[in-house]
PDB file with one MODEL, atoms N, CA, C and O in Angstrom:
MODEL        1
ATOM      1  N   UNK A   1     -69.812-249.590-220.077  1.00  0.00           N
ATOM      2  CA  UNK A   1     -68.491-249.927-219.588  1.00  0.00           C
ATOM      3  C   UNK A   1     -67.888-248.718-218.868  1.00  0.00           C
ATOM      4  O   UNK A   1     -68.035-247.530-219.155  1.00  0.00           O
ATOM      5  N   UNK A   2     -67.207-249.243-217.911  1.00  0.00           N
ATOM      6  CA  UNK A   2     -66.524-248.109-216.925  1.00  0.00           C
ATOM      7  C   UNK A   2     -65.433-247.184-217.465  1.00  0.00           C
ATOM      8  O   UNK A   2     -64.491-247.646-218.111  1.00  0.00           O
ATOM      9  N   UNK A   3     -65.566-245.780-217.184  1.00  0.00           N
ATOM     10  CA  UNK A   3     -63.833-245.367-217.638  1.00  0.00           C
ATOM     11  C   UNK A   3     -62.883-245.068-216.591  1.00  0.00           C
ATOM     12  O   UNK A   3     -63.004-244.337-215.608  1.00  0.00           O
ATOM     13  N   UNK A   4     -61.655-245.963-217.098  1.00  0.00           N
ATOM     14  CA  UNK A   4     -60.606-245.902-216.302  1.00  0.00           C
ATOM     15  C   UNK A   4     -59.302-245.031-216.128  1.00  0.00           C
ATOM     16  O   UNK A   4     -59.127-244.513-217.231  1.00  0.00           O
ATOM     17  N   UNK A   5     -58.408-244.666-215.358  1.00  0.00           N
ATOM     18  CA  UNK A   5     -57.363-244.189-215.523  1.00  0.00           C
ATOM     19  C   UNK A   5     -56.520-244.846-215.194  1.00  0.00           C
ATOM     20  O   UNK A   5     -56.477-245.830-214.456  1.00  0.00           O
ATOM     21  N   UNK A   6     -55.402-244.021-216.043  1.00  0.00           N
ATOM     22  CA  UNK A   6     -54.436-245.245-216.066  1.00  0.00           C
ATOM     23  C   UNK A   6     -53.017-244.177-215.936  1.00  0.00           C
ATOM     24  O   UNK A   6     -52.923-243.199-216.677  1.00  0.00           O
ATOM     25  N   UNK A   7     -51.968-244.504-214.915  1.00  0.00           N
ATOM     26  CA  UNK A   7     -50.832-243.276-215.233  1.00  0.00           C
ATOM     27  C   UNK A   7     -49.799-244.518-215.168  1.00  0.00           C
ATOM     28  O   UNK A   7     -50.101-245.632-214.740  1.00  0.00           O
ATOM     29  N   UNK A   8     -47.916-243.959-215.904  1.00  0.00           N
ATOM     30  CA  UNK A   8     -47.700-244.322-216.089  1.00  0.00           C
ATOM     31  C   UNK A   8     -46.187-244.783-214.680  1.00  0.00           C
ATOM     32  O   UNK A   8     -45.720-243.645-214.630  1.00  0.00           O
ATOM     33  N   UNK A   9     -45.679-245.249-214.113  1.00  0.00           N
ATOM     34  CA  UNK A   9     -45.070-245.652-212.889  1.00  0.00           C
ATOM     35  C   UNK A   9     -44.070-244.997-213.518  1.00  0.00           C
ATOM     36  O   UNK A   9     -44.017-243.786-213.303  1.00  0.00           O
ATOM     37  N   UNK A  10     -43.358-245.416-214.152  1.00  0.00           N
ATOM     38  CA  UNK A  10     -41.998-244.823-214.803  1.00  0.00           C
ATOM     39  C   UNK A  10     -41.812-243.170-215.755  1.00  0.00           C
ATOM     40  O   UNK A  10     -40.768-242.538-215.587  1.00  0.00           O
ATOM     41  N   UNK A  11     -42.460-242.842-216.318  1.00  0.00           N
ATOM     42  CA  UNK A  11     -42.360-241.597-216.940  1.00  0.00           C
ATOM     43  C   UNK A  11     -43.340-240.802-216.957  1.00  0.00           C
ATOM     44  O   UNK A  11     -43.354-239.954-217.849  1.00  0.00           O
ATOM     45  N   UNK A  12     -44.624-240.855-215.813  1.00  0.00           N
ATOM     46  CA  UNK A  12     -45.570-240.345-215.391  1.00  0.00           C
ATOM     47  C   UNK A  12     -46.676-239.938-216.521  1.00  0.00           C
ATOM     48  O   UNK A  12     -47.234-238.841-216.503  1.00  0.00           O
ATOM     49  N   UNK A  13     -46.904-240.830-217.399  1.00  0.00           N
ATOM     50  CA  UNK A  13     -47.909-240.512-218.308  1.00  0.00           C
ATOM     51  C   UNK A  13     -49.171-240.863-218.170  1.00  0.00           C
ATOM     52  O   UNK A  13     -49.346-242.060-217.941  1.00  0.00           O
ATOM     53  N   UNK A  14     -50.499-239.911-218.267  1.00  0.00           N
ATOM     54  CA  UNK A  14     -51.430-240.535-217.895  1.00  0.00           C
ATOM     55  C   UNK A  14     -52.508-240.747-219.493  1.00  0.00           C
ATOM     56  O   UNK A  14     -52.391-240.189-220.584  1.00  0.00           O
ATOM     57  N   UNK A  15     -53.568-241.835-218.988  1.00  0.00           N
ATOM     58  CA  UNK A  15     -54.290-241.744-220.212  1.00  0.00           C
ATOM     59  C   UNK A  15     -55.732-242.458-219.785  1.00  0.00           C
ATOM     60  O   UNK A  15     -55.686-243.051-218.708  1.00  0.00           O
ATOM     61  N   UNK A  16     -56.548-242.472-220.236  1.00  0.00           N
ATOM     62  CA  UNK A  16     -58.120-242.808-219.878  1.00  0.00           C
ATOM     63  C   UNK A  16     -58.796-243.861-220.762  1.00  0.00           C
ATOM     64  O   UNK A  16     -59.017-243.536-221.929  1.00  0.00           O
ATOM     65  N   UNK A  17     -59.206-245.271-220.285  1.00  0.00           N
ATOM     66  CA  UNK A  17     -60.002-246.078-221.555  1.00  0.00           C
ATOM     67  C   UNK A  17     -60.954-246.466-221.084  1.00  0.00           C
ATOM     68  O   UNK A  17     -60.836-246.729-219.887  1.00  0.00           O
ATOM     69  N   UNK A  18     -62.018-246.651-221.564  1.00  0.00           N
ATOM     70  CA  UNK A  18     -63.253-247.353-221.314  1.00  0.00           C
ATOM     71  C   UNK A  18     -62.884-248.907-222.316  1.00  0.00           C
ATOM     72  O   UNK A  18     -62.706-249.280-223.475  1.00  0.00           O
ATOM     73  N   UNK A  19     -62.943-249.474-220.718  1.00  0.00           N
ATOM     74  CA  UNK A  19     -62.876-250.735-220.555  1.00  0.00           C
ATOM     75  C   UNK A  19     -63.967-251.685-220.148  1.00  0.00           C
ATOM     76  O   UNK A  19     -65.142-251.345-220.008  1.00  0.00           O
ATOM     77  N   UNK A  20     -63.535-252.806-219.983  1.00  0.00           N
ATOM     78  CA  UNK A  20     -64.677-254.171-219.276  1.00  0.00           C
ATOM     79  C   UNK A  20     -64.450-253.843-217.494  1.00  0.00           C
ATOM     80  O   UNK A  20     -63.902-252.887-216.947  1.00  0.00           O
ATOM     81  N   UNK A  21     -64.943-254.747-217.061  1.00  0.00           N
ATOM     82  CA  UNK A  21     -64.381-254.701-215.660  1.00  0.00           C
ATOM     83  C   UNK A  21     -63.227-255.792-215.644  1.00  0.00           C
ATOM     84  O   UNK A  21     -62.469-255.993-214.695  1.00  0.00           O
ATOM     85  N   UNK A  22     -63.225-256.285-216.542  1.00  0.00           N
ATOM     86  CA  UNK A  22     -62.458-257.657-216.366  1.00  0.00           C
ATOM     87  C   UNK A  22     -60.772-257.432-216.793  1.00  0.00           C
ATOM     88  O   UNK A  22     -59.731-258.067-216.625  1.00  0.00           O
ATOM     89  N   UNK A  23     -61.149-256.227-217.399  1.00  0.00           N
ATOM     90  CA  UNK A  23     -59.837-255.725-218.160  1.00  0.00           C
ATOM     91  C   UNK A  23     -58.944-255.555-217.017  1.00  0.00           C
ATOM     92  O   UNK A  23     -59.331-255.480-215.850  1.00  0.00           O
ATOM     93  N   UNK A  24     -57.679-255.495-217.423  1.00  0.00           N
ATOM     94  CA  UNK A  24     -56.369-255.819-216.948  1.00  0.00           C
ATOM     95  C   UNK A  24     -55.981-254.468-215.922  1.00  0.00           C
ATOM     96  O   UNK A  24     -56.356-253.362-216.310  1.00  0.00           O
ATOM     97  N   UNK A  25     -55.367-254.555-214.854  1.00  0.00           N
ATOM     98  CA  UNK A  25     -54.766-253.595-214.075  1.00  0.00           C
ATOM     99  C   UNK A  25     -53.932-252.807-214.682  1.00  0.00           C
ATOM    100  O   UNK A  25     -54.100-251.591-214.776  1.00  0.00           O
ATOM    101  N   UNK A  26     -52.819-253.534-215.212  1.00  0.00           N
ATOM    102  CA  UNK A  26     -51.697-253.143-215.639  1.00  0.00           C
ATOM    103  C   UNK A  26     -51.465-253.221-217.231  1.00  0.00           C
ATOM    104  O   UNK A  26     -51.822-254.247-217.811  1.00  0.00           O
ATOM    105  N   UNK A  27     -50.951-252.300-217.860  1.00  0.00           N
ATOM    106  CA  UNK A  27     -50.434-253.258-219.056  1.00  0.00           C
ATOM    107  C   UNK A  27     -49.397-251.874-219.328  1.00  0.00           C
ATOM    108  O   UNK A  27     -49.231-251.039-218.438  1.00  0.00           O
ATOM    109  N   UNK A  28     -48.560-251.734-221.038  1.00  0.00           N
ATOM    110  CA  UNK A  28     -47.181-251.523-221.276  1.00  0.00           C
ATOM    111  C   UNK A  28     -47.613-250.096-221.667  1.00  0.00           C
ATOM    112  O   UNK A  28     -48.640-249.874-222.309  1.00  0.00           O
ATOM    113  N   UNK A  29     -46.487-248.834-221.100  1.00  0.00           N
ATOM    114  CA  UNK A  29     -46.808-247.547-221.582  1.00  0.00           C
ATOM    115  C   UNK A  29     -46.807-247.044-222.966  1.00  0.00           C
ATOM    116  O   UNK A  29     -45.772-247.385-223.539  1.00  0.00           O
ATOM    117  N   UNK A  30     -47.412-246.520-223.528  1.00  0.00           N
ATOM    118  CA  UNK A  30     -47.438-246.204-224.958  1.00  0.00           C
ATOM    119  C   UNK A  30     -46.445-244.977-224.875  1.00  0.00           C
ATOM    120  O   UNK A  30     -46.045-244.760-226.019  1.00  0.00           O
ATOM    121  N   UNK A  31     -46.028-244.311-224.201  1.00  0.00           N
ATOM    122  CA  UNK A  31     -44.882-243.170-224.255  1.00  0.00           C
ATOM    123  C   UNK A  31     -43.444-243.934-224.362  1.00  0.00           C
ATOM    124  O   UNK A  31     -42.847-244.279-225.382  1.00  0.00           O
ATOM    125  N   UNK A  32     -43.073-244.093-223.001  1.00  0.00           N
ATOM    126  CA  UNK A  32     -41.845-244.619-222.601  1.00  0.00           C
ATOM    127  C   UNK A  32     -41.508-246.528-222.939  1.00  0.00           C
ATOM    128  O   UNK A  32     -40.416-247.054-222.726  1.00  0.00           O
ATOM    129  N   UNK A  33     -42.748-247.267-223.492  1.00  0.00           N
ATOM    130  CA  UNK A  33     -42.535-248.456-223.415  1.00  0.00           C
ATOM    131  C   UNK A  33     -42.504-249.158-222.110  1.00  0.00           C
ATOM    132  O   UNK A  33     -42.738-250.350-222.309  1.00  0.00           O
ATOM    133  N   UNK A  34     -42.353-248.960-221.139  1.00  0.00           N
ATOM    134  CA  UNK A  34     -42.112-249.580-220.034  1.00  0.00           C
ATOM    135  C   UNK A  34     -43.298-250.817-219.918  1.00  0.00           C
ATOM    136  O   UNK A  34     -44.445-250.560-220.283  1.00  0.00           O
ATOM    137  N   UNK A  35     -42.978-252.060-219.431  1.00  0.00           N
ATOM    138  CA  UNK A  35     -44.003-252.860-219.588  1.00  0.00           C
ATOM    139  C   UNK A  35     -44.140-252.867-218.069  1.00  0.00           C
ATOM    140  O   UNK A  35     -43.408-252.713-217.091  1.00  0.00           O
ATOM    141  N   UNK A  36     -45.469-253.126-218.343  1.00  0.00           N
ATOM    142  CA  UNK A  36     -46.499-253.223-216.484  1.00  0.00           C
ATOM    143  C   UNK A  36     -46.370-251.907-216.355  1.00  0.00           C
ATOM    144  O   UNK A  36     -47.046-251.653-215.358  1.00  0.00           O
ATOM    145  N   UNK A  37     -45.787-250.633-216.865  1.00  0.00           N
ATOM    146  CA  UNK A  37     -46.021-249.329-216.183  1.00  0.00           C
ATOM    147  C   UNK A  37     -47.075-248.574-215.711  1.00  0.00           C
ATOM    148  O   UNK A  37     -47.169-248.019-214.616  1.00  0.00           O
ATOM    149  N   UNK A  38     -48.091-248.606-216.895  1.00  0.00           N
ATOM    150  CA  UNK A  38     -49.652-248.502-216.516  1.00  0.00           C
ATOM    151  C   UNK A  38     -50.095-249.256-215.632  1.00  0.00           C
ATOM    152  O   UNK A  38     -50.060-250.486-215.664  1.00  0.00           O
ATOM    153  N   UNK A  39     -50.763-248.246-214.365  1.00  0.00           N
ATOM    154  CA  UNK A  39     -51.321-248.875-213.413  1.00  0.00           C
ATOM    155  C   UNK A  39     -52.724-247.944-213.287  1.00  0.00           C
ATOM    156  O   UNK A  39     -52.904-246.749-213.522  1.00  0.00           O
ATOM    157  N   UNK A  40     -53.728-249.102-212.769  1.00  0.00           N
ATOM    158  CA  UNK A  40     -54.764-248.143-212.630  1.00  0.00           C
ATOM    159  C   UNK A  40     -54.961-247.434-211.689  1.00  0.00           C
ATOM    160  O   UNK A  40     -54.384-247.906-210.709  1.00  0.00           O
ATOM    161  N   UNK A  41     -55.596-246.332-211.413  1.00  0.00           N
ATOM    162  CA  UNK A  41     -55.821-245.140-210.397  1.00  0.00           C
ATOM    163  C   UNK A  41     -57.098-245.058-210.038  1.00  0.00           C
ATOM    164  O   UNK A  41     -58.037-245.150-210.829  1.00  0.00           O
ATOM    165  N   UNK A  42     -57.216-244.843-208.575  1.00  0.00           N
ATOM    166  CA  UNK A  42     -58.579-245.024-208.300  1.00  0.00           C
ATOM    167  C   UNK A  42     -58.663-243.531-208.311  1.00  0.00           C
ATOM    168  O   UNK A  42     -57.670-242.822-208.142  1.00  0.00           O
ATOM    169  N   UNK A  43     -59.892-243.059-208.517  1.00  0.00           N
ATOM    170  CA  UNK A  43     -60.705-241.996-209.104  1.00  0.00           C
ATOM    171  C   UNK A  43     -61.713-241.610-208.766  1.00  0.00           C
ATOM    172  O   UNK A  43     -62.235-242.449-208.033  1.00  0.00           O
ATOM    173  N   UNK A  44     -62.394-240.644-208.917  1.00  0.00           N
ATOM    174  CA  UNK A  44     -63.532-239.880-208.234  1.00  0.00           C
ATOM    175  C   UNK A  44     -64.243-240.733-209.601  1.00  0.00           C
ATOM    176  O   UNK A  44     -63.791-241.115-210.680  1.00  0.00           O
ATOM    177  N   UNK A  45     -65.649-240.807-208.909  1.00  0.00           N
ATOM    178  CA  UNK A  45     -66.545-240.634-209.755  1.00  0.00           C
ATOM    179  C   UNK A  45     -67.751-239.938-210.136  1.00  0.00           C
ATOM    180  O   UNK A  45     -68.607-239.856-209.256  1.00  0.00           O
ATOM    181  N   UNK A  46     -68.047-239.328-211.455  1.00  0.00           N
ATOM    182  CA  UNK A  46     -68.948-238.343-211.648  1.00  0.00           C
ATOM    183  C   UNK A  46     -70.564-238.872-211.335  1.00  0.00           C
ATOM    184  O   UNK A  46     -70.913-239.746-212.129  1.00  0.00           O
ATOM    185  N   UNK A  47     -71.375-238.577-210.542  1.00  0.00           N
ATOM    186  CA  UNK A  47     -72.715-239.295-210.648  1.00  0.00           C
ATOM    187  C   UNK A  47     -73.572-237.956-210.154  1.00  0.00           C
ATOM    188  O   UNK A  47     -73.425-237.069-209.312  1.00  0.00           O
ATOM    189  N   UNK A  48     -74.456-238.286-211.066  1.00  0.00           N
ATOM    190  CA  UNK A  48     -75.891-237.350-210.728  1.00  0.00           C
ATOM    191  C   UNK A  48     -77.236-238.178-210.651  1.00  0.00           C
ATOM    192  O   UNK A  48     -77.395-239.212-211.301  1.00  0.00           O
ATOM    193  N   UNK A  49     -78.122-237.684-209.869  1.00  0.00           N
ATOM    194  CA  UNK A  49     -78.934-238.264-209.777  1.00  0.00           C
ATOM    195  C   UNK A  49     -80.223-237.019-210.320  1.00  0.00           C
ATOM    196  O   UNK A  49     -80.194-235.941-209.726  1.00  0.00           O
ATOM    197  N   UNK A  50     -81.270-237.213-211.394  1.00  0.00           N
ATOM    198  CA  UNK A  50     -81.634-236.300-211.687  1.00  0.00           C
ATOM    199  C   UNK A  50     -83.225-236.967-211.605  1.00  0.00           C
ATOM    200  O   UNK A  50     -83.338-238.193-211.582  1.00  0.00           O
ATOM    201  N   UNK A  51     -84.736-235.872-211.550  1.00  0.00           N
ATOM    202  CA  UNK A  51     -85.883-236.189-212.077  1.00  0.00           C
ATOM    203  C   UNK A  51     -86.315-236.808-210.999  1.00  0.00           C
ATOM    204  O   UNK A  51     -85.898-236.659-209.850  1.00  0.00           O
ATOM    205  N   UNK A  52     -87.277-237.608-211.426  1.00  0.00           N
ATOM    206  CA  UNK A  52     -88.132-238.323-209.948  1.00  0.00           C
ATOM    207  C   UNK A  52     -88.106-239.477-209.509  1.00  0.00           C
ATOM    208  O   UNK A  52     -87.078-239.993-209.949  1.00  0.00           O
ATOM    209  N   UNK A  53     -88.639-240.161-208.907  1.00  0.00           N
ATOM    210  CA  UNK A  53     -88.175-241.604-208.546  1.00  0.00           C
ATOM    211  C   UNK A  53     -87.416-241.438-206.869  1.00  0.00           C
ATOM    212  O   UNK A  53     -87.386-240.389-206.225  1.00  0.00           O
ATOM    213  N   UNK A  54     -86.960-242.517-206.514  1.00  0.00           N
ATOM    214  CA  UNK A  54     -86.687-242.976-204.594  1.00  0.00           C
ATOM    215  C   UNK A  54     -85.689-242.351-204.667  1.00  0.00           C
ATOM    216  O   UNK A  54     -84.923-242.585-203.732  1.00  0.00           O
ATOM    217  N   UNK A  55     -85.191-241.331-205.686  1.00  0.00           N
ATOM    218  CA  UNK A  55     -83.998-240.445-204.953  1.00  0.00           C
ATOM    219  C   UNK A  55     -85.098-238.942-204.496  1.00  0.00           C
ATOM    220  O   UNK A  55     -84.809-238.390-203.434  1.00  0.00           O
ATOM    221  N   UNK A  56     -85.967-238.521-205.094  1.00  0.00           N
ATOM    222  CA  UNK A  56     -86.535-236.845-204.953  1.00  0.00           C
ATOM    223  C   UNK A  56     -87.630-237.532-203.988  1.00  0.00           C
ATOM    224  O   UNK A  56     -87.893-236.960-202.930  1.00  0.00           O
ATOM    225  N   UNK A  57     -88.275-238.739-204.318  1.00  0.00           N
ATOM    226  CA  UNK A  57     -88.909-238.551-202.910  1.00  0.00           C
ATOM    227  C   UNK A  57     -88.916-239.293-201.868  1.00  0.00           C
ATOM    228  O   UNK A  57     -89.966-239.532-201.270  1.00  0.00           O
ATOM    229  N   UNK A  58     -87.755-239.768-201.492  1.00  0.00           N
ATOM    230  CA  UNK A  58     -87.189-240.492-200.561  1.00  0.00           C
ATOM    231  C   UNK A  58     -85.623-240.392-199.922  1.00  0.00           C
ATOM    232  O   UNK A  58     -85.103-240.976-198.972  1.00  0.00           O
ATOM    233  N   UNK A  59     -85.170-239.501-200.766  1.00  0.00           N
ATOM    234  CA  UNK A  59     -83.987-239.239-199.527  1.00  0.00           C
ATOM    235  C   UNK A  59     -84.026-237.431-200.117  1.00  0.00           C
ATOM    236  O   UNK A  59     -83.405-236.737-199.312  1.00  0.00           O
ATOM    237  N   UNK A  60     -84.329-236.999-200.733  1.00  0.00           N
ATOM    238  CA  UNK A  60     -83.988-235.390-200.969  1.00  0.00           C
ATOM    239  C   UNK A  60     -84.487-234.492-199.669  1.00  0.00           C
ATOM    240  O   UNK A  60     -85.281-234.872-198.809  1.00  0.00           O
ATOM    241  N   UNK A  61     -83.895-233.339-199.732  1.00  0.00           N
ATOM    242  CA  UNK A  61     -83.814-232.621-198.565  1.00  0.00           C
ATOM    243  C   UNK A  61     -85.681-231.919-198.910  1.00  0.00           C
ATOM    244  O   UNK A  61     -86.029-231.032-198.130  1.00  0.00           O
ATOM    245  N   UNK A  62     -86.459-232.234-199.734  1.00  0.00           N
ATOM    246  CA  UNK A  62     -87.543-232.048-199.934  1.00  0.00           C
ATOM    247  C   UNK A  62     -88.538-232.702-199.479  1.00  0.00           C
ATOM    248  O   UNK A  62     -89.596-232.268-199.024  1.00  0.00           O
ATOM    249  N   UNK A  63     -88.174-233.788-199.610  1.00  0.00           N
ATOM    250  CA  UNK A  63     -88.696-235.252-198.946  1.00  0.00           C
ATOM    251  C   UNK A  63     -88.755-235.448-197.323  1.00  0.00           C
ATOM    252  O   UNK A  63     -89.664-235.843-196.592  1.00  0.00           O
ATOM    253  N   UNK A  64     -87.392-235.005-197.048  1.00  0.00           N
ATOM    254  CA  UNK A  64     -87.645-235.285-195.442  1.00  0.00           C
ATOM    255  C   UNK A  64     -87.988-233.831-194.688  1.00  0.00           C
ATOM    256  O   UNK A  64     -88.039-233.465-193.514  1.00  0.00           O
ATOM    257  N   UNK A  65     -88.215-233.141-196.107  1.00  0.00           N
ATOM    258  CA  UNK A  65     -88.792-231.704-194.794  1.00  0.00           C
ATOM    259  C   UNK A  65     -90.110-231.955-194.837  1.00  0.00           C
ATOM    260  O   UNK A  65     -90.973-231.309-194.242  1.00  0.00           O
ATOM    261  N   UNK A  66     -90.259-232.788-195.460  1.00  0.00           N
ATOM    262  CA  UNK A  66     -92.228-232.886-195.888  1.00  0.00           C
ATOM    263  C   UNK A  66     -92.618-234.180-194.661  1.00  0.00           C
ATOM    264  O   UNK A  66     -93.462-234.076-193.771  1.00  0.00           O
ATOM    265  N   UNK A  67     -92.009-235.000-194.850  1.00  0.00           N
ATOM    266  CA  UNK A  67     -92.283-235.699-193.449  1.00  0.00           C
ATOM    267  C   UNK A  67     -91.830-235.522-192.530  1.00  0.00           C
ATOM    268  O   UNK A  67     -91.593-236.598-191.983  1.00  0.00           O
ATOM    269  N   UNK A  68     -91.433-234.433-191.774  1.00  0.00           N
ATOM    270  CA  UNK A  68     -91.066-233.579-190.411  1.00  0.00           C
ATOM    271  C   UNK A  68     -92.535-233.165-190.519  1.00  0.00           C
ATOM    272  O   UNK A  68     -93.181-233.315-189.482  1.00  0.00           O
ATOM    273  N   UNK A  69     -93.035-232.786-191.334  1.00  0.00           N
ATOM    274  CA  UNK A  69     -94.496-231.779-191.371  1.00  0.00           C
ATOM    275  C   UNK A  69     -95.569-233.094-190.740  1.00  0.00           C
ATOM    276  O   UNK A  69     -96.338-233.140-189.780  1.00  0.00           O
ATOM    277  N   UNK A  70     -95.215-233.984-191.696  1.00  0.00           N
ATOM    278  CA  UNK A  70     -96.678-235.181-191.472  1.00  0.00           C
ATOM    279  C   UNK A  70     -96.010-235.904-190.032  1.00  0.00           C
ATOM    280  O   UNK A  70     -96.823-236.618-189.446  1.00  0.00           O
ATOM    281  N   UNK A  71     -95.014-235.835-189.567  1.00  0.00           N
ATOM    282  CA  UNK A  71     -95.041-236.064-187.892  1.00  0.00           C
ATOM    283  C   UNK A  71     -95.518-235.591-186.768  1.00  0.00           C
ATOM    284  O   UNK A  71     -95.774-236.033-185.648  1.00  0.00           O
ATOM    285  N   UNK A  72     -95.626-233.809-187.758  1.00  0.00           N
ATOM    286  CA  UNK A  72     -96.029-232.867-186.542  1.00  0.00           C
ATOM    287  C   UNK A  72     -97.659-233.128-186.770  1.00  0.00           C
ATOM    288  O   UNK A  72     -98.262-232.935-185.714  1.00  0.00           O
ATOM    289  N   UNK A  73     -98.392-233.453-187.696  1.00  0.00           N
ATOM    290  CA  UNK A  73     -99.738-233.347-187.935  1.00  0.00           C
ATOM    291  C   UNK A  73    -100.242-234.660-187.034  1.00  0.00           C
ATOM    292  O   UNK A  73    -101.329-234.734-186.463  1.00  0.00           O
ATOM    293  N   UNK A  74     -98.920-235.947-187.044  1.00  0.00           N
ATOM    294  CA  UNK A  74     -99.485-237.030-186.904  1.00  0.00           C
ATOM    295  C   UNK A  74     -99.530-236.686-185.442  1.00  0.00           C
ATOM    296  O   UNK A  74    -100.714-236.570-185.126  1.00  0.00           O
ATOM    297  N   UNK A  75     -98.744-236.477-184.431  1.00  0.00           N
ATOM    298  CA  UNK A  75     -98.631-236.280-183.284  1.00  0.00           C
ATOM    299  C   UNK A  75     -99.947-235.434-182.842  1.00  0.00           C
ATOM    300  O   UNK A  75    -100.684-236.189-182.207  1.00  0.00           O
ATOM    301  N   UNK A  76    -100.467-234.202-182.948  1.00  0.00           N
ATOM    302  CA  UNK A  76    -101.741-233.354-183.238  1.00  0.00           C
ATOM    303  C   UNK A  76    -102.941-234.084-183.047  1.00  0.00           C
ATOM    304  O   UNK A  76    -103.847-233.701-182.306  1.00  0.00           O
ATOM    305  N   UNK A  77    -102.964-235.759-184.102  1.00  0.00           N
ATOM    306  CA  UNK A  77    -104.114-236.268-184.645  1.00  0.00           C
ATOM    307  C   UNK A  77    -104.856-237.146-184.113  1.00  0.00           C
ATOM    308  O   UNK A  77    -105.965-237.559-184.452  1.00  0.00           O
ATOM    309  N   UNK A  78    -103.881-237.541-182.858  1.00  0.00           N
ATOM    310  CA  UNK A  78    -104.007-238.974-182.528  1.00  0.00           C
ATOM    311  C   UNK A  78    -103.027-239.746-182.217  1.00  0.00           C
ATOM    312  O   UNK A  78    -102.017-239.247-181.722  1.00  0.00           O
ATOM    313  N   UNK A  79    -103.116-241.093-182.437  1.00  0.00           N
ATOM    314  CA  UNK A  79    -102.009-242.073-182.220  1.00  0.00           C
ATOM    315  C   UNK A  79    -100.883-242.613-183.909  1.00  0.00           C
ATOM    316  O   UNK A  79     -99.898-243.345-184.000  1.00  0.00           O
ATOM    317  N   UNK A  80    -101.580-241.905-184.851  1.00  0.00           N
ATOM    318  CA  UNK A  80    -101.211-242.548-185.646  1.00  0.00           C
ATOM    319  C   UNK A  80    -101.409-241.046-186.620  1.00  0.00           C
ATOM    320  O   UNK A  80    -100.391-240.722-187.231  1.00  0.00           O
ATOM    321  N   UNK A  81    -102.360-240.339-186.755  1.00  0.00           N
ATOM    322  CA  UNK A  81    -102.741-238.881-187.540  1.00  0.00           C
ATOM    323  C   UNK A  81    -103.883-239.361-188.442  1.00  0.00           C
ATOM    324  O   UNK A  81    -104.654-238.485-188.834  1.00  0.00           O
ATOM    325  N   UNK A  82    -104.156-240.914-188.918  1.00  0.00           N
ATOM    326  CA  UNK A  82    -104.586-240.710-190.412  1.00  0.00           C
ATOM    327  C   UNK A  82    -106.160-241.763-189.824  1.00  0.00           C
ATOM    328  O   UNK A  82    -106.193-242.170-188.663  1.00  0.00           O
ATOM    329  N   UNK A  83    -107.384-242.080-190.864  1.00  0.00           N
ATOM    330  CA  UNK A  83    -108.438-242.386-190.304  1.00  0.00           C
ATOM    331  C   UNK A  83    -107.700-244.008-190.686  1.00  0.00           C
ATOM    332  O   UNK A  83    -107.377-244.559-191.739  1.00  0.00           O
ATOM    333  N   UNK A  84    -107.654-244.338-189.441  1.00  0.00           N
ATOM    334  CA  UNK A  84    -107.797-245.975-189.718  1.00  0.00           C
ATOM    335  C   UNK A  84    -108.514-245.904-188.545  1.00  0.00           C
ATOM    336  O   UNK A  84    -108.970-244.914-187.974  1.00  0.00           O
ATOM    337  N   UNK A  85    -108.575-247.407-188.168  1.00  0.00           N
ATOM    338  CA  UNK A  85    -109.197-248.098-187.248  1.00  0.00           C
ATOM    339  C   UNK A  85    -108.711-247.531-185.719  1.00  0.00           C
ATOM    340  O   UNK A  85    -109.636-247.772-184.944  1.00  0.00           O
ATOM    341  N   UNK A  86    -107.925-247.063-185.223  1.00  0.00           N
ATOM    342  CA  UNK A  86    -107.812-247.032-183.943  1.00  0.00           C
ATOM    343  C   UNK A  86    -108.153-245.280-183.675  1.00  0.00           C
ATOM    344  O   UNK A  86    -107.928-244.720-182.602  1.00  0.00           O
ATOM    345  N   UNK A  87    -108.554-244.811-184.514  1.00  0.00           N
ATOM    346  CA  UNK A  87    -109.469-243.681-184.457  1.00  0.00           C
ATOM    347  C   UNK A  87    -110.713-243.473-184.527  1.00  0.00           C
ATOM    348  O   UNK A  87    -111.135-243.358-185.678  1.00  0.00           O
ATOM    349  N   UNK A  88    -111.378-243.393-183.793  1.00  0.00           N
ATOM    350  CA  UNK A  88    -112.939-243.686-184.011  1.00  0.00           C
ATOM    351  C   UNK A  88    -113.697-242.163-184.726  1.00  0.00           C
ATOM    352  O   UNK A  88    -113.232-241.040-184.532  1.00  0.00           O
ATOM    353  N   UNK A  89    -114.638-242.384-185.363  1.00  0.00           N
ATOM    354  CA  UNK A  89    -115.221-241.459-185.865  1.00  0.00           C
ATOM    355  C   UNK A  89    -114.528-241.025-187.511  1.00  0.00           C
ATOM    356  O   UNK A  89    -115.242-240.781-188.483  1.00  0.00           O
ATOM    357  N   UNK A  90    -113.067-241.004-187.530  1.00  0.00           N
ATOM    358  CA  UNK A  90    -112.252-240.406-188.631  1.00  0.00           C
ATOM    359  C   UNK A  90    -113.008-240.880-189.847  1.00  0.00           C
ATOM    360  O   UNK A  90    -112.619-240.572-190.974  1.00  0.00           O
TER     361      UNK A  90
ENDMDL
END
């Protein structure tokens, strides 16, 4: 479940819940009482992407320096760089 923020319209209180998605925009401040005061706040969100998988070798700055390399080899090789069929002999 997502965590949300929540500040308060009337006496500026803020506070954080992990909620549903379905959960409510608004609801009553626990400081000042004010009802509907809590509103939600849109927010940064924290994300990391860590280890291996289609993020390290498919978009990382590791990834596309490595196929800059196999363009320059492919260009060098032929029409294509690698032994298939439209290379004879490979």
């Amino acid at each position: 479940m997502p965590l949300y923020e929540y500040r308060c319209q009337v006496c500026g209180e803020m506070e954080e819940k992990i909620q549903s998605y379905s959960a409510p925009t608004e609801h009553d401040c626990p400081k000042c009482g004010s009802t509907k005061g809590m509103n939600r706040q849109i927010s940064k969100v924290a994300f990391n992407l860590s280890g291996g998988g289609w993020y390290a070798q498919g978009y990382s700055d590791k990834a596309s320096s490595g196929s800059s390399k196999e363009s320059t080899s492919s260009s060098a090789g032929g029409c294509c760089g690698g032994a298939c069929a439209c290379k004879p002999g490979a």
